[in-house]
C-alpha positions in Angstrom: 0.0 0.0 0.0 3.1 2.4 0.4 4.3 1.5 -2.6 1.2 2.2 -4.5 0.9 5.9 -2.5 4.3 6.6 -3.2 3.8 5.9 -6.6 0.6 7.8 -7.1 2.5 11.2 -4.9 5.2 10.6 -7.5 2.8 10.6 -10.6 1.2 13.6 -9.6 4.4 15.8 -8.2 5.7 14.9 -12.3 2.7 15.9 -13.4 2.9 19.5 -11.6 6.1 19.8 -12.4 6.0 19.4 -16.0 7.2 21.5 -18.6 5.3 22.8 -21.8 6.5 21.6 -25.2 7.5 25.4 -25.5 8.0 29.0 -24.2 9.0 31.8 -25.4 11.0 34.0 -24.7 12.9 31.4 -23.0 13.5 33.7 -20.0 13.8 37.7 -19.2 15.4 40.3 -16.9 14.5 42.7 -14.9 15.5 46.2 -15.3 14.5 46.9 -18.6 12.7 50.4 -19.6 9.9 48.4 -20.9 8.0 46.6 -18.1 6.2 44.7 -20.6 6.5 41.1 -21.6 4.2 38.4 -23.7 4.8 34.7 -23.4 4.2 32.5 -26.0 3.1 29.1 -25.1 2.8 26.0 -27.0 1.5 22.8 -25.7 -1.4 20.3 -26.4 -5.1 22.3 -25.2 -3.1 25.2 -23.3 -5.5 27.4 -24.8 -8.2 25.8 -22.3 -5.9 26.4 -19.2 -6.0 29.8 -17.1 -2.2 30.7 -16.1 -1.6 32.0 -12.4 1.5 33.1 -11.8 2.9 34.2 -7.5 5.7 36.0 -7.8 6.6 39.6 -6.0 6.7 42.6 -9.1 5.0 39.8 -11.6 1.6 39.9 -12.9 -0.5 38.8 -15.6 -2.4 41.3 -16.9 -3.9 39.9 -20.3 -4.2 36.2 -21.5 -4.9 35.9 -25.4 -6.8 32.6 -26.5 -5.2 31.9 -30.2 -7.2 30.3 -33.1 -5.5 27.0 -32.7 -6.8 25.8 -28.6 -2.5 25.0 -28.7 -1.1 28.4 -27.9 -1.9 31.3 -25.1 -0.3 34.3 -25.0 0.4 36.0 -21.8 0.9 39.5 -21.3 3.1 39.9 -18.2 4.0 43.1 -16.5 7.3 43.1 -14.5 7.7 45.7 -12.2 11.1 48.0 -12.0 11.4 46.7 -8.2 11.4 43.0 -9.5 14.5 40.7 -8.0 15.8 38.4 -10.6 14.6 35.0 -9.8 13.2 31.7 -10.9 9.0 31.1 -10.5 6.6 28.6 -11.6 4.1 29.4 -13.9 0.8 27.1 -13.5 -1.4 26.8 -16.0 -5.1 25.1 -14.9 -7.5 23.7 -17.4 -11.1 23.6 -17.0 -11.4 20.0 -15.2 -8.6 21.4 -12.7 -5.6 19.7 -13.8 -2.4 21.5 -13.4 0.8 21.8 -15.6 3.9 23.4 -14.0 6.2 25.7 -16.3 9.7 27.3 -14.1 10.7 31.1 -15.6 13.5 32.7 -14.7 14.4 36.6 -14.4 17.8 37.5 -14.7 19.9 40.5 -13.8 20.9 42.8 -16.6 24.8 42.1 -17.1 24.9 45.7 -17.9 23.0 49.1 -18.1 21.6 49.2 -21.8 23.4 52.3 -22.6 26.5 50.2 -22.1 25.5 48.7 -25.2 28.0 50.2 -28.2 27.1 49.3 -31.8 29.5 49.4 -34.3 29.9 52.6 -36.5 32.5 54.9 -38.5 35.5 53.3 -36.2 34.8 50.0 -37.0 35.5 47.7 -39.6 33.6 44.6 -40.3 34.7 41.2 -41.2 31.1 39.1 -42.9 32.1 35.6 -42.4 29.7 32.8 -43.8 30.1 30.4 -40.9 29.5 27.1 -43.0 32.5 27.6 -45.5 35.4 29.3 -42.9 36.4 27.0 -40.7 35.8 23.6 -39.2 36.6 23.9 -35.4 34.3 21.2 -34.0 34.0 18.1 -36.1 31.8 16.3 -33.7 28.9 18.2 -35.2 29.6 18.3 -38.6 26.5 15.6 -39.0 23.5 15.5 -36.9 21.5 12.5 -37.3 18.2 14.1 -35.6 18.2 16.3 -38.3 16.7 16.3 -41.8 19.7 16.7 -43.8 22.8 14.8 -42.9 24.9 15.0 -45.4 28.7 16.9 -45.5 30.0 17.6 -49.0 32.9 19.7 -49.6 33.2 18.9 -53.1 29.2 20.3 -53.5 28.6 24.3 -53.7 25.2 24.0 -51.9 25.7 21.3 -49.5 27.3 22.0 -45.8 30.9 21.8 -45.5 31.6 21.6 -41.7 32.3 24.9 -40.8 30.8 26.2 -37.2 31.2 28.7 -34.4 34.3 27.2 -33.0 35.7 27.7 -36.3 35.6 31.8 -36.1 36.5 31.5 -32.5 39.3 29.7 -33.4 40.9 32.6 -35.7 40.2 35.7 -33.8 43.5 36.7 -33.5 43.9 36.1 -37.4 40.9 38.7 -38.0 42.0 41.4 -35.1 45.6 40.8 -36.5 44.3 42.1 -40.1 42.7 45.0 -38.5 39.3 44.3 -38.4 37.5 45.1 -35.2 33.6 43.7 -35.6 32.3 40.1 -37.2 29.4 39.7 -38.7 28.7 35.9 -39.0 25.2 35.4 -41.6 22.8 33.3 -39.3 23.7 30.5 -37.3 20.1 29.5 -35.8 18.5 26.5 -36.6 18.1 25.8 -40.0 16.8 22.3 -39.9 15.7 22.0 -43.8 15.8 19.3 -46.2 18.5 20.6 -48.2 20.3 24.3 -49.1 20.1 25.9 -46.1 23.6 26.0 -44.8 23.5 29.5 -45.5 21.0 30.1 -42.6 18.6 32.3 -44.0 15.5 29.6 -43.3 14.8 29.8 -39.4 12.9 27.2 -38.6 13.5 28.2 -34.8 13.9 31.7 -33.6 15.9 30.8 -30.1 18.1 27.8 -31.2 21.4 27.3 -32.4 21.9 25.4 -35.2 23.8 22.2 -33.5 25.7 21.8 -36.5 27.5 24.9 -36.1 27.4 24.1 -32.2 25.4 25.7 -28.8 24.4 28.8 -27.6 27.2 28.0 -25.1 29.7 28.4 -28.2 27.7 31.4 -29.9 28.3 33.7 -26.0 31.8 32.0 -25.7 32.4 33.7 -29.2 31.0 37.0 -27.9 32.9 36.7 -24.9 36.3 36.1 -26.7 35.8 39.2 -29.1 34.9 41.6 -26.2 38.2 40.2 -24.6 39.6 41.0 -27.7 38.2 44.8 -28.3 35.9 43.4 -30.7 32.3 43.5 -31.5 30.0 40.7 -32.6 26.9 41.8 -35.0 23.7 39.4 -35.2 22.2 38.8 -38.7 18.3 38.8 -38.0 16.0 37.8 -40.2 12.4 39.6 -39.9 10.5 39.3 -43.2 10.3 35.2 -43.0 11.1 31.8 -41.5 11.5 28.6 -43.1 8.7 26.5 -44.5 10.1 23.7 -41.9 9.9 26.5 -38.7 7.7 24.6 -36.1 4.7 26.7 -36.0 4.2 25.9 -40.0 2.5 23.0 -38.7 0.1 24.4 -36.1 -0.4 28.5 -36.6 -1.8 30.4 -34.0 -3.7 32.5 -35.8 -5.5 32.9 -39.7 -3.1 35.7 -40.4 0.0 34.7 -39.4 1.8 34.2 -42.4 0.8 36.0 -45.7 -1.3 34.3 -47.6 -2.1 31.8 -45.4 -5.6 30.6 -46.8 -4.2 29.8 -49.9 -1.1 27.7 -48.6 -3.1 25.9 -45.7 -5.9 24.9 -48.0 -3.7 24.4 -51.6 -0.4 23.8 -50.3 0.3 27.1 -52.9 1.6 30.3 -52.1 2.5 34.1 -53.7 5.7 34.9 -54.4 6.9 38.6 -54.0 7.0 40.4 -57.0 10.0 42.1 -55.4 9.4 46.0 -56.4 10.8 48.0 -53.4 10.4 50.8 -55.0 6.4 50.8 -54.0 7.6 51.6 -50.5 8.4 54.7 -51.4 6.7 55.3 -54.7 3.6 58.0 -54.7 1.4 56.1 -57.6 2.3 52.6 -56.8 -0.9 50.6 -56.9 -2.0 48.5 -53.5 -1.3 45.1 -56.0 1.7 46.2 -56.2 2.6 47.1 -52.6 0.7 43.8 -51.3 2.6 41.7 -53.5 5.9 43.4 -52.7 5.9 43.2 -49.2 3.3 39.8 -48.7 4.4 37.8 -51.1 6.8 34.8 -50.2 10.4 35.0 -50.7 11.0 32.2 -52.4 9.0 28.8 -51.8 10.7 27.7 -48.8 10.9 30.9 -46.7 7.0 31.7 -45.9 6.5 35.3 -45.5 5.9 36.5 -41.4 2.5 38.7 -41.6 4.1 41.4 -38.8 0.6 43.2 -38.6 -0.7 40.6 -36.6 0.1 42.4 -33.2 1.5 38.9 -31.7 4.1 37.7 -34.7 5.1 41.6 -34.3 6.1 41.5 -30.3 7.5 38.2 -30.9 10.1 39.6 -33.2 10.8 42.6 -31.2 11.6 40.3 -28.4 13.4 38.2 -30.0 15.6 40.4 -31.2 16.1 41.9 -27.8 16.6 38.3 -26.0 19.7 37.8 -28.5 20.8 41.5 -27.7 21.3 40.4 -24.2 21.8 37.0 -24.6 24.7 37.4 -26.6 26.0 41.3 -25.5 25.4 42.1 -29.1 27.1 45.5 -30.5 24.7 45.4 -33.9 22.4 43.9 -35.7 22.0 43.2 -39.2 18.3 42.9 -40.8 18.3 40.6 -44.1 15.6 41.8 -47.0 14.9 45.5 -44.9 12.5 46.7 -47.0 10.3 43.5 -47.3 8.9 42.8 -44.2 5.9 45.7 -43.2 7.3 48.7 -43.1 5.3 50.3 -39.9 6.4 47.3 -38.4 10.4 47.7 -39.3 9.3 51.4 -37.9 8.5 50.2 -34.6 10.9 47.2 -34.4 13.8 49.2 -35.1 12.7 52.4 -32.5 11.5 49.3 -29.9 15.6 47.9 -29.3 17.1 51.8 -30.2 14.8 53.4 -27.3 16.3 50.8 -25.1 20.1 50.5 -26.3 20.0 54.4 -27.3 23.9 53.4 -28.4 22.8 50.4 -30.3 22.8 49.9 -34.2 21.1 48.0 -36.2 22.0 48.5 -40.4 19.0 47.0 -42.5 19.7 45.8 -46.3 17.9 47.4 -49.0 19.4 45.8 -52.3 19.5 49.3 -54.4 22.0 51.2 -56.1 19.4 54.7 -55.9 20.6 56.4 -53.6 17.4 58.0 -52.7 16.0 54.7 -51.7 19.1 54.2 -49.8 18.2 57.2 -47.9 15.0 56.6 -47.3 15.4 54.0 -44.7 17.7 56.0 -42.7 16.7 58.0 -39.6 16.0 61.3 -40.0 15.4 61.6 -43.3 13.1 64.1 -44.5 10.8 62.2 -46.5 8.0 63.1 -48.7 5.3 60.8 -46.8 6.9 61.6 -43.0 8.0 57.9 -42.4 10.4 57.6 -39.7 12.3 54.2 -40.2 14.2 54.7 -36.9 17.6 53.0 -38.2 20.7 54.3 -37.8 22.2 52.5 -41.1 22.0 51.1 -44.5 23.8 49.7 -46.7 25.6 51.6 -49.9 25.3 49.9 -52.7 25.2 52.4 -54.7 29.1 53.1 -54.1 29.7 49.8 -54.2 28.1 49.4 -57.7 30.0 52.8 -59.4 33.4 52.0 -57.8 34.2 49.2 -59.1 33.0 50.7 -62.7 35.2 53.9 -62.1 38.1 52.2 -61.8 37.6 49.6 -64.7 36.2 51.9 -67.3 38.1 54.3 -69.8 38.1 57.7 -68.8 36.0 60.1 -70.4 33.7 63.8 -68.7 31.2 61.4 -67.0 33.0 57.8 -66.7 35.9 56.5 -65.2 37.2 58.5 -61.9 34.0 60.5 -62.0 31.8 58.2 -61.6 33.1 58.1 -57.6 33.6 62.0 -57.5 29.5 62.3 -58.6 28.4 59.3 -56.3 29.9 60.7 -53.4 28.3 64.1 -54.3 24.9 62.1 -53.2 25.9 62.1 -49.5 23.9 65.7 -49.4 20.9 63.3 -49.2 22.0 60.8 -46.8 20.6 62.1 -42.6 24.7 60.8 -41.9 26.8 59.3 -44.4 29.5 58.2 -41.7 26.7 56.0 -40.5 26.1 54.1 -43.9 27.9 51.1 -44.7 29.6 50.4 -47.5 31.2 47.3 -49.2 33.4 45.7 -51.9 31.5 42.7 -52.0 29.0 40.2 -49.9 28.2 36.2 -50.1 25.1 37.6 -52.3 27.7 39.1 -55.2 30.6 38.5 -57.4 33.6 38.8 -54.9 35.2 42.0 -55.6 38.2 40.1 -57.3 36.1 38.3 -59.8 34.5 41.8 -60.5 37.5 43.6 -61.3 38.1 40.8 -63.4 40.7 39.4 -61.7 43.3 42.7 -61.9 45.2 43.0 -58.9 45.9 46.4 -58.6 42.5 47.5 -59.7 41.5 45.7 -57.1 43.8 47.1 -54.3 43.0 50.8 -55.8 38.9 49.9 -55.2 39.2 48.6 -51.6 41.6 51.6 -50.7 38.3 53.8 -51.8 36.0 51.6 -50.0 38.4 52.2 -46.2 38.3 55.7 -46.5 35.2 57.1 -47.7 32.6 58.2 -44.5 31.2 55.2 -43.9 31.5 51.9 -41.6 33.1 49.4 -44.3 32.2 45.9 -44.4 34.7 43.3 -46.3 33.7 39.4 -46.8 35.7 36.8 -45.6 38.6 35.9 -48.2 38.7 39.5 -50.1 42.0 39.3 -48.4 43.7 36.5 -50.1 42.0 37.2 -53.4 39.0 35.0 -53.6 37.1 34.7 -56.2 34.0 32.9 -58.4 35.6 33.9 -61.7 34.7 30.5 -63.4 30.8 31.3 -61.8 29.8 34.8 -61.9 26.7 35.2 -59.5 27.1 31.3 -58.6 25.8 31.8 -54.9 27.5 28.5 -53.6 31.0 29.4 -55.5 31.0 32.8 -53.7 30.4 31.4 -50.7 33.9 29.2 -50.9 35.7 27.4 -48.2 38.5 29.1 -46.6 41.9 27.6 -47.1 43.3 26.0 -44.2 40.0 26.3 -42.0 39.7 22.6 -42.5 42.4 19.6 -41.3 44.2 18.3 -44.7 43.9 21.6 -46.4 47.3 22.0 -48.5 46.4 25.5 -48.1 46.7 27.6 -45.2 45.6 31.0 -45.8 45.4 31.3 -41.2 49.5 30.6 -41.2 50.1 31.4 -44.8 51.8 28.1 -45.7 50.8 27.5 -49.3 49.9 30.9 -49.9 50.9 32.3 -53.2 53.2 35.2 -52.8 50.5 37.6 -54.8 47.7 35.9 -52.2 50.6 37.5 -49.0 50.6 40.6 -50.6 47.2 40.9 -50.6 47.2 40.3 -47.3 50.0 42.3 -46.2 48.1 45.4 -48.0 44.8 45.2 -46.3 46.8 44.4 -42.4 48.3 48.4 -43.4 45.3 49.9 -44.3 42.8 48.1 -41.6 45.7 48.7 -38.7 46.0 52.1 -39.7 42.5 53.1 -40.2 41.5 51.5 -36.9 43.1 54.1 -35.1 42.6 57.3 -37.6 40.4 59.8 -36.4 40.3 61.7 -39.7 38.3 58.3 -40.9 36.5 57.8 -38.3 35.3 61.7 -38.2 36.8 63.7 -40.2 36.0 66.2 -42.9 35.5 65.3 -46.0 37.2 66.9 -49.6 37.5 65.9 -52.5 38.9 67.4 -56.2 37.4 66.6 -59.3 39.4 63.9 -61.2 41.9 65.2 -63.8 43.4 63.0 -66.3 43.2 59.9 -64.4 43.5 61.1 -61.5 41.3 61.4 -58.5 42.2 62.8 -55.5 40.1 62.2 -51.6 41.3 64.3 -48.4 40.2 62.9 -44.7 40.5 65.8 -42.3 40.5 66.1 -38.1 42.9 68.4 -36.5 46.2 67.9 -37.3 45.5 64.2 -38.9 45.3 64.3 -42.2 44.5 61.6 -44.9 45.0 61.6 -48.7 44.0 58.9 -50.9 45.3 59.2 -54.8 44.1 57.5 -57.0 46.0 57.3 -60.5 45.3 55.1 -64.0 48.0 56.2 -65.5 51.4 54.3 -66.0 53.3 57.5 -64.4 52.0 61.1 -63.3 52.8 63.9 -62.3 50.4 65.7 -60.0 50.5 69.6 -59.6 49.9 69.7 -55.6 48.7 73.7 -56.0 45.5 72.2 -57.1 45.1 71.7 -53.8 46.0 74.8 -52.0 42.7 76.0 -50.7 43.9 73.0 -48.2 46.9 75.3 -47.2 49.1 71.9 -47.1 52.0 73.6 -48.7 55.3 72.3 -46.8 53.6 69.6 -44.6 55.6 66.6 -44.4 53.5 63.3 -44.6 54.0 60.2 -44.9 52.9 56.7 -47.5 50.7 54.5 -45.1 51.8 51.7 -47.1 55.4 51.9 -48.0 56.6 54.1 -45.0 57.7 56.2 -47.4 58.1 60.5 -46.5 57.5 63.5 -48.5 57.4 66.8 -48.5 53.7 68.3 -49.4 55.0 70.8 -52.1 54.6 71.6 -55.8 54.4 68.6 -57.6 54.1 65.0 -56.9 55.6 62.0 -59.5 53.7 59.1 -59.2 55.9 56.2 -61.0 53.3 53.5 -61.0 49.0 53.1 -61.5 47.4 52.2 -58.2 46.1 53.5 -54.9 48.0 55.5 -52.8 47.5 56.8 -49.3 49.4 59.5 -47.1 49.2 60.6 -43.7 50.2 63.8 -41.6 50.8 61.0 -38.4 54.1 60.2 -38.4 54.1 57.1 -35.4 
């Protein structure tokens, strides 16, 4: 008889103890301006229970019933005099049985204006995680998993690479002079095939296990803060992946666009992908509906953020990894295809809290004027207020590379970058834009200066200097390129040589290396190391001379630093420095950041050689 009570007390004690199948956020803190907090539950009928929860600063305020009886959502109010602490959450259905969730508050590591995002001092290294470096081969296959296969030899299968692999070379990337990473996602992608990239979530709060655990994602934070080094979170707002959890039990009607059509036809609408009609006055609603509901592509369902629950779940989201992970930035994917009321409110939601935040969104365009649309405080034509400090440049990006390729003439050539930088009178803050040779979306900047060496050195000389936050991709520094692929997504997206054991390359060490791969190398270390340091960069004033044959001329200005980049096309030149005497530089002596070599600021300059060159007032 004591068996059987013991057994029945244990029964029941497991059954008020147990956990839902989910809950989200995971967990909280105290202390944040927002007092505010929904829960999203998922677990069998937990739409039919009534939550209680008996905590001190902790109250429910609202429960939601969703459309399927699976979900509740719990709006929660914490109080500012809440302690951090762990507390059950019972939930009670209607014929009084009980089901046990524990929550935990934790104490804010650190005020949120302690919180610095990257901006014109730093520059970013954009590593896809997959094809760098293999640091943990214990998870290269997970069996649990839908796809299981590892295929170096494929362009679109996964290679190995993981977290532990970046860790692994942070001295190699703060050696070169980068001071931020931007790794593309590394949640769980857990897909039949193709998705190594990470752009198909098909959980929000989970780390991919094959690029390892959340344990390895803060250990990688932690190691770059040690280092003076920032880690930026690619986020993905505008969709999930058809495999995401919830595809096969939505809340709600409306949760995804298009919806109806999918649940009852298995079909869907694809996005007819014209930004423009976020900002165009006669665009048509079709067109707008279709550009911002219609499905990525096939296998990344399109998040319907006007439904007021999908749209606080992102926002906290976002914020969970911002503290989670001590982010210093955040990177949205696809900026301007997600609701754009809703990127309004997301963006101002995390920069209200971390007022020294950033967040830089990607809007695909080389028009300027879209560019500067999405930036805070521009003065647009229909009053929106996107809240986001940056964007992304690709309009620079586009003309440089043409500048420097193309025969000179009045309006190509050279002038191409002296009339594209003439566009920062319509930016809110250039210095806050960021701008890039290349990503794992485009040709690597080698392939599109068609494989030219010095035409590429004299491009990503431009790109370090301008006002803006610069971004490189992983490899631009030993020369990497999809030449035999242009626009091949999988090719771009290359391992790195010697992140993988048995590589007869070693591009970490440099054994194997080609002595044109070093150089490479060697050229970016001077520019990165010196421009990490350079307030002129980072702040400075801006001037710049119209080119003259073949010659273009950039001045970086802060006090007594100053920077001059030269670029020439010719084979030889000779450049009449009283061009430049509104400068009053006449006599200064300076110095060439990348040969060491002195001179003497006075009437004439002979350049012996085409190519990017770079002086400096700063002498140590």
């Amino acid at each position: 008889m004591k068996k059987i009570s013991l057994l029945l007390f244990c029964l029941a004690f497991s059954f008020l103890s147990a956990q839902v199948n989910r809950i989200e956020p995971p967990n909280w803190w105290t202390g944040f301006k927002n007092e505010n907090l929904q829960l999203l539950v998922h677990h069998p009928n937990i739409g039919n229970a009534t939550p209680k929860i008996s905590y001190d600063g902790v109250s429910i305020i609202k429960v939601h019933k969703a459309k399927s009886p699976n979900y509740l959502f719990i709006d929660v109010k914490i109080d500012k005099s809440t302690k951090p602490g762990k507390f059950n959450i019972v939930f009670e259905s209607e014929k009084g049985k009980k089901i046990t969730q524990s929550y935990e508050l934790k104490p804010k590591s650190k005020p949120s204006e302690d919180f610095i995002g990257f901006n014109s001092s730093d520059a970013i290294y954009l590593i896809t995680p997959d094809r760098f470096a293999n640091g943990n081969e214990a998870n290269d296959v997970v069996k649990s998993m839908q796809e299981t296969t590892l295929d170096r030899t494929h362009d679109y299968k996964r290679h190995g690479g993981d977290i532990q692999g970046i860790t692994d070379h942070i001295d190699y990337i703060k050696n070169l002079g980068f001071t931020a990473i931007w790794p593309t996602p590394v949640l769980t992608n857990d897909m039949k095939g193709g998705s190594y990239h990470g752009y198909a979530m098909t959980d929000f709060y989970q780390v991919d296990p094959r690029f390892g655990t959340l344990t390895d994602y803060k250990n990688l934070s932690e190691k770059l803060h040690q280092n003076g080094m920032k880690l930026i979170m690619d986020q993905v707002a505008n969709h999930c992946g058809s495999e995401h959890w919830w595809m096969k039990d939505l809340p709600f009607s409306d949760w995804v666009n298009y919806q109806e059509l999918f649940e009852k036809e298995k079909k869907y609408v694809t996005s007819n992908h014209r930004r423009t009609s976020n900002q165009d006055l006669y665009a048509s609603e079709k067109d707008k509906k279709e550009m911002a509901d219609g499905w990525f592509v096939s296998s990344m369902p399109d998040l319907n953020q006007r439904n007021p629950f999908l749209a606080k779940y992102i926002i906290q989201n976002s914020i969970w990894w911002i503290e989670t992970l001590h982010l210093s930035g955040i990177r949205q994917d696809t900026y301007p295809y997600p609701d754009k009321v809703f990127m309004s409110n997301w963006a101002g939601e995390i920069m209200n809290e971390y007022p020294n935040f950033n967040i830089v969104g990607e809007e695909w365009s080389s028009n300027p004027l879209l560019i500067g649309y999405w930036q805070k405080g521009a003065n647009n034509k229909d009053g929106y207020e996107s809240n986001l400090r940056s964007t992304m440049d690709f309009a620079m990006q586009t003309l440089i590379p043409q500048a420097i390729k193309e025969t000179e003439s009045w309006d190509k050539g050279l002038a191409k970058i002296y009339d594209g930088l003439a566009n920062d009178f319509h930016y809110a803050s250039p210095k806050d834009i960021m701008i890039f040779p290349d990503n794992h979306d485009m040709d690597r900047i080698f392939t599109q200066m068609e494989e030219n060496v010095e035409n590429t050195k004299m491009a990503l000389a431009t790109y370090l200097v301008l006002p803006r936050i610069p971004q490189l991709y992983y490899g631009t520094e030993i020369l990497m390129q999809n030449t035999a692929k242009p626009g091949d997504h999988g090719l771009i997206r290359t391992d790195f040589p010697g992140g993988w054991k048995g590589d007869k390359v070693n591009a970490f060490t440099g054994d194997g290396l080609s002595s044109e791969k070093k150089d490479m190398q060697s050229y970016l270390t001077k520019i990165l190391n010196y421009r990490k340091n350079s307030k002129a960069i980072h702040d400075g004033k801006t001037i710049h001379f119209a080119p003259n044959n073949g010659v273009y001329t950039l001045f970086r200005m802060l006090n007594d630093e100053i920077v001059v980049l030269i670029l020439n096309k010719n084979e030889s030149a000779k450049v009449d420095l009283s061009t430049y005497k509104e400068l009053g530089f006449e006599g200064k002596k300076m110095k060439n950041i990348l040969t060491g070599e002195e001179i003497i600021w006075d009437k004439e300059l002979t350049i012996n050689k085409k190519g990017a060159y770079l002086f400096t007032t700063k002498m140590n």
